[in-house]
N, C-alpha and C positions, 0 to 999 in steps of 0.2 A: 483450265480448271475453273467450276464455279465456284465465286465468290460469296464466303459464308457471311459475309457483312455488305450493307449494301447502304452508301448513305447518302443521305438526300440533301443538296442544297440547291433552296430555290433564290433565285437571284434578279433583281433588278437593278441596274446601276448601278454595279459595283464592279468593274474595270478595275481601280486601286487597290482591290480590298482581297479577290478571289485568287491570284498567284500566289499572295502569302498564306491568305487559308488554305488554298488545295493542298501546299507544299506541306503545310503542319499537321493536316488530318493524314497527310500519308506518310509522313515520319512517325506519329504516333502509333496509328494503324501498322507500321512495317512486321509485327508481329501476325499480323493476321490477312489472309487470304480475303482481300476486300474490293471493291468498285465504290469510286466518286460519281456521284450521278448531280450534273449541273441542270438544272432545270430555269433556262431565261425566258421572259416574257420581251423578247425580242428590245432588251432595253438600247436606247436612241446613244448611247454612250459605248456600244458593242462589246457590253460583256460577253455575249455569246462566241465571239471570234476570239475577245483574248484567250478563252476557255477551250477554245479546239486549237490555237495555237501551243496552250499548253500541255497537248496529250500526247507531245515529243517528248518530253519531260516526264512527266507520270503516265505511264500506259494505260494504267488499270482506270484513267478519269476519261466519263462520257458522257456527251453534252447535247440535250436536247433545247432548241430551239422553238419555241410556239409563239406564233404569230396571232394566235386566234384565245380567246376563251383566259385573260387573264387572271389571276389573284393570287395568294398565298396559299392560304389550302387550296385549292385546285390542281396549282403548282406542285405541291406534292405529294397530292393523289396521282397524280403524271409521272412523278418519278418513282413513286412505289410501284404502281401499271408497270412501269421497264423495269422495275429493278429484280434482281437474281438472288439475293442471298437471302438468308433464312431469318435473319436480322437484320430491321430498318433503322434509321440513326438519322433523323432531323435533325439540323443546325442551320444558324443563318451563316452566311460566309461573310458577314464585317468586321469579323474578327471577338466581336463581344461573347460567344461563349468559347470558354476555355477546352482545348480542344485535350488535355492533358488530363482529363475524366474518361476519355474514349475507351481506354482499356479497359478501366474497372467497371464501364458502361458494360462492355461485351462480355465480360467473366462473368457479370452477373447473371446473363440467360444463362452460361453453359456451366456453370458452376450451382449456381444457387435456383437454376431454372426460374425463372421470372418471365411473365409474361410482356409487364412494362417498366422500364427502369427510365428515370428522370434525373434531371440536372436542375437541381432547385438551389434558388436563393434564400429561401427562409426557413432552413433548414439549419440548426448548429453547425458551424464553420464554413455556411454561403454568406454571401452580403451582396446588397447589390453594387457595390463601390463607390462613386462617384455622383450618382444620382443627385436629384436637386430635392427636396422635401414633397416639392409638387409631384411630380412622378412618383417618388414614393407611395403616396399619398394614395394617387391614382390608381395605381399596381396593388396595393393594398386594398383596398375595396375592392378593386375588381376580384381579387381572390377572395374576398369576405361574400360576394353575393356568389360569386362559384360554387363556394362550398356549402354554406345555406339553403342556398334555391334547388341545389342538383345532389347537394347530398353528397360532394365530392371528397375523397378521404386521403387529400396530397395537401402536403404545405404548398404547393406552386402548381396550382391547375392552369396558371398562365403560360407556364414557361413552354418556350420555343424551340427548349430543346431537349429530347428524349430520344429514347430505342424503343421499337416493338416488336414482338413476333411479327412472323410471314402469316403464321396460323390468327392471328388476333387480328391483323390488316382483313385478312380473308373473312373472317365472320363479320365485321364490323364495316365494310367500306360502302355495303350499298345503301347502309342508314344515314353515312356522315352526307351531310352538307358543302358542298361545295364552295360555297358563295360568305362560309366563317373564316375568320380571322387564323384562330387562334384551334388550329387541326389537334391538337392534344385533349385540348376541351369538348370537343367530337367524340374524340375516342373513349375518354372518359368518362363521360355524360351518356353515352349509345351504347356502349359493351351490352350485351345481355349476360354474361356472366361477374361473377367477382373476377377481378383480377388480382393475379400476387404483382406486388409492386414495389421498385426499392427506391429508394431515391437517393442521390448523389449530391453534396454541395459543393458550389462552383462561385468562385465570386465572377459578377457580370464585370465586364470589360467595356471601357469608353473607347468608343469610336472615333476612330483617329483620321480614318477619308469618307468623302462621302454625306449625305445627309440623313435624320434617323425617316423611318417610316410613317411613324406614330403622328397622327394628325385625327380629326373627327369623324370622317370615316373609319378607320379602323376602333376606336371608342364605339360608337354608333354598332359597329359588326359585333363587337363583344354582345352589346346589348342583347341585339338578334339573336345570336347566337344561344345564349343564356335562354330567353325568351323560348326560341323553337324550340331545345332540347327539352324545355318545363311543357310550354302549354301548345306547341307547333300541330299535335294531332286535332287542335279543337279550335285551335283559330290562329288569324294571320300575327307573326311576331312583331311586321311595322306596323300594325291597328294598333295593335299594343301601344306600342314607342308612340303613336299617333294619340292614343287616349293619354297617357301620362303626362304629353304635355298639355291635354286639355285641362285636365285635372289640375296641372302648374297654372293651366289659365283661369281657373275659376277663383285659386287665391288670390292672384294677381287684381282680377276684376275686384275681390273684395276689398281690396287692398285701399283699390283709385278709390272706391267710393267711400273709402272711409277717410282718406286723404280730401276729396271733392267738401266733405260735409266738416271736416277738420277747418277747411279753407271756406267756407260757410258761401261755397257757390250756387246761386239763385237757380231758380225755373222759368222754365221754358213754356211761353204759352204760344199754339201751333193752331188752333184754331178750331180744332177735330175735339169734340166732347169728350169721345172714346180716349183722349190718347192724355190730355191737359188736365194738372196739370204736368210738364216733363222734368222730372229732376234730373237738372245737367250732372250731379255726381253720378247719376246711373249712366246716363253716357259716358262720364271720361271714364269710370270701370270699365266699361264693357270697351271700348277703344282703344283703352291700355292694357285689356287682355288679348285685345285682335293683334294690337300690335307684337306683341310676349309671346305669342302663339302663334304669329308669321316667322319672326326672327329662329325660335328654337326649332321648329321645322324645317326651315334653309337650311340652317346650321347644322341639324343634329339630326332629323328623320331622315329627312330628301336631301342630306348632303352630297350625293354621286351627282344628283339635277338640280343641284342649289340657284339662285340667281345673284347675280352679283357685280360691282359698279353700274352702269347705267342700265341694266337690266333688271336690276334690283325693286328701282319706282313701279316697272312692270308688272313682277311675281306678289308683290303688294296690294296693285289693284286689283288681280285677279281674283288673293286669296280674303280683301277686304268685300268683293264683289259673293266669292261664294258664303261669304261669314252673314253678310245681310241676308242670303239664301238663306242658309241654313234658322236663323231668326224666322222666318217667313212659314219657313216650314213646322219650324218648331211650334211656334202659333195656332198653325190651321192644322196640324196633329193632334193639339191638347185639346180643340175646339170640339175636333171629329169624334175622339177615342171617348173625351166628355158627357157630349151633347147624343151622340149617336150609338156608344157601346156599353158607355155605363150609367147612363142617368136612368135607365131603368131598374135596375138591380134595387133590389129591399133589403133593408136590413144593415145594410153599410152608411154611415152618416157621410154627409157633405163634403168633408175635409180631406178623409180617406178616397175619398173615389179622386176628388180632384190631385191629391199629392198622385197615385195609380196613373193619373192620366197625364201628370206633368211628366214624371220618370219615364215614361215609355214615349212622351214627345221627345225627351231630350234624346234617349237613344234613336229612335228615329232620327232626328237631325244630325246626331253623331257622325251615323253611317253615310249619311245624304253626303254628307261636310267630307268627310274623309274617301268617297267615291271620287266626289269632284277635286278636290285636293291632289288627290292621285293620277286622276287620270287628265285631267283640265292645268289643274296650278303648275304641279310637277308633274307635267307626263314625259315621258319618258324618250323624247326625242328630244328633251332637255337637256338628257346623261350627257356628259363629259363636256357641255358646250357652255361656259364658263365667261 
């Protein structure tokens, strides 16, 4: 018989954690004609095998194994791709959402027809339980620019765990993104129609094996995520994340030189008429933005190709090497666009044309900066080699 509910968990390294989850989503489920669909990223701790060991046990669980093409969403986009029922049901299998929602999840399409029905925490009677204020914190914003930026009309655009229609997967799967965190937020953010939508509160549950996921990639993927589904048709969503921390760096720079002149540090004479004399606070700004603006791009844009322990002085020199670049360029931009594109123009005074010609160097050197960054500093035969 096919299976009217079909639910997806995708799993990495949870060996400890998925016999007791599978066991509770199919005592819950025993009401309804259902499929477990495990979805592993071939994790090194072989959740995959405990998972096909356990289909002696519960018949109705089927376990795909991918070797190739990891992530989360991706993950279960692979599992809705196999799955059969009419109704999809995301959860993570570490035990932290409550699987004791699952019925009132599923009455809700066939009762109240709902297209997507969620398991929210900040909803009257969810909580997140046990959480530390920082997370909280984190979790909160992140749903504060979800809903803001995309316009999203759920107390938990974050949550990991929901139902959808077969029909609502089918209109919406070849807009979602693959390569996002947080596959609710897809669905959400991409639908081309209103959806009717209910939500359910669930308090989140502390994890008891195992370690949590959440780390600066997955923050990082939010960002993106957010980003593409706002401005993805009209430009790249790491340029973005890439301008934002420029932008960090321009305060930063103001910062040093206000600190430099605070600390009443001298000048520099270099010999060059053009250049003398050089006020060192303009250097340690501009230094102490290179460096603010290495660190947050390790860390937070190019986190998949970060560099780190002895590698580190490396990714440094590269990105202080294209930083004097892009100064270089910036230069001989405002020189050109100056001296050659607008010193003719009448009618506009001095000041105007030169600001004109400073803004359009600085975006030139932006992109110069973030070409080479991308494909020199962090290229991409960086990924995963740590």
């Amino acid at each position: 018989m096919t299976p009217s509910v079909s639910v997806i968990l995708p799993t990495y390294n949870e060996s400890e954690n998925l016999p007791i989850a599978a066991d509770r989503i199919s005592r819950s489920l025993s009401g309804f004609n259902h499929e477990i669909i495990v979805v592993d990223d071939d994790s090194p701790d072989h959740t995959w095998e405990i998972a096909e060991n356990l289909q002696e046990k519960i018949p109705q669980l089927r376990v795909i194994r991918r070797l190739t093409g990891k992530g989360l969403s991706s993950a279960v986009l692979t599992g809705m791709g196999a799955a059969e029922g009419e109704v999809f049901v995301v959860m993570d299998s570490d035990l932290q959402h409550d699987e004791k929602i699952l019925p009132e999840m599923i009455r809700s399409f066939y009762e109240r027809d709902v297209d997507l029905c969620l398991g929210t925490r900040y909803a009257k009677g969810g909580s997140t339980g046990k959480w530390s204020w920082i997370r909280i914190g984190i979790s909160r914003f992140a749903n504060f620019l979800a809903k803001r930026l995309l316009g999203i009309p759920v107390s938990d655009p974050m949550s990991g765990y929901f139902g959808i229609k077969r029909s609502v997967y089918s209109e919406t799967v070849n807009e979602i993104n693959p390569r996002g965190f947080k596959i609710l937020l897809e669905f959400l953010g991409r639908s081309k129609e209103d959806l009717k939508i209910e939500e359910i509160p669930y308090t989140f549950q502390t994890r008891v094996h195992g370690k949590t996921k959440l780390n600066n990639s997955v923050i990082k993927n939010f960002f993106l995520a957010v980003l593409d589904i706002r401005f993805g048709k009209w430009i790249s969503p790491t340029f973005l994340l890439y301008s934002i921390v420029g932008a960090t760096g321009v305060v930063v720079n103001l910062l040093g030189f206000l600190l430099g002149e605070a600390l009443d540090f001298p000048e520099l004479t270099t010999g060059f008429a053009i250049l003398d004399p050089v006020s060192i606070s303009v250097l340690f700004g501009i230094e102490l933005s290179i460096v603010s603006n290495f660190l947050l791009n390790n860390y937070f844009t190019f986190y998949e190709r970060r560099y780190s322990e002895w590698k580190l002085p490396l990714g440094f020199l590269l990105f202080q090497s294209v930083s004097i670049f892009g100064i270089l360029v910036q230069v001989l931009s405002f020189h050109f666009i100056y001296q050659s594109l607008l010193s003719e123009m009448t009618g506009i005074n001095a000041f105007t044309l030169k600001f004109t010609s400073d803004i359009l160097s600085i975006v030139i050197a932006m992109f110069s900066n973030y070409f080479l960054n991308s494909n020199v500093t962090w290229s991409r035969r960086q990924e995963g080699n740590f």
